[in-house]
ZAMARGU-4260 file (C-alpha; in steps of 0.2 Angstrom, whole numbers, plus 5000, padded with zeros to 4 digits):
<rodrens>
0) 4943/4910/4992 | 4932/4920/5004 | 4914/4924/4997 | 4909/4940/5005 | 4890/4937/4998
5) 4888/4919/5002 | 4871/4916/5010 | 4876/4900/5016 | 4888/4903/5029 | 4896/4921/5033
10) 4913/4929/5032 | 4918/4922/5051 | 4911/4904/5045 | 4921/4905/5028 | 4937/4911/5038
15) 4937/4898/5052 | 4936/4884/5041 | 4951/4891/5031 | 4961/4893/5046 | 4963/4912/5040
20) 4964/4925/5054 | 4948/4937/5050 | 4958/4954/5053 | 4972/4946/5039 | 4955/4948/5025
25) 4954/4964/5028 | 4972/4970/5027 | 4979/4978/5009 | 4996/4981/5010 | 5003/4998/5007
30) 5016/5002/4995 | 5033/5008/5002 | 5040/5026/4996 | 5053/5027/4983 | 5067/5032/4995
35) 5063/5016/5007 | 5063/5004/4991 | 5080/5011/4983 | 5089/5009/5003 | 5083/4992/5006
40) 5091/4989/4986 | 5106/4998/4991 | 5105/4987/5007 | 5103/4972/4999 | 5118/4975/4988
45) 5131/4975/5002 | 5125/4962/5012 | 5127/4949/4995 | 5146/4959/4992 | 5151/4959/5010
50) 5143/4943/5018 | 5151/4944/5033 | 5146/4963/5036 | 5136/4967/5051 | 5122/4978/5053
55) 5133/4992/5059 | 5146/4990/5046 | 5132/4991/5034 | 5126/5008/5043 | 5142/5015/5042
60) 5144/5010/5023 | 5126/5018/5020 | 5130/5035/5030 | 5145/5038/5019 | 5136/5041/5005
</rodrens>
């Protein structure tokens, strides 16, 4: 765990012996928007009904909707 207040050794020190990319620290991942979340479901659904479907049978599948 990175200790932002360590005196010791500082944040670049801390991330270096970690083998943690400093930028990666910083990062906070946003939440996607409701309509993304419910097509990657609906995604997810055809791919584990239809395993052989492509990307673009998918597509057309999704735009008939």
């Amino acid at each position: 765990m990175i200790e932002p207040d360590d005196k010791r050794l500082s944040v670049r020190q801390q991330c270096v012996l970690l083998g943690l990319n400093r930028a990666s620290l910083y990062y906070e991942p946003r939440r996607e928007s409701e309509e993304t979340e419910t097509l990657m479901q609906r995604i997810d659904e055809l791919h584990t009904a239809h395993i052989t479907w492509g990307s673009r049978k998918i597509r057309d599948e999704l735009r008939l909707v």
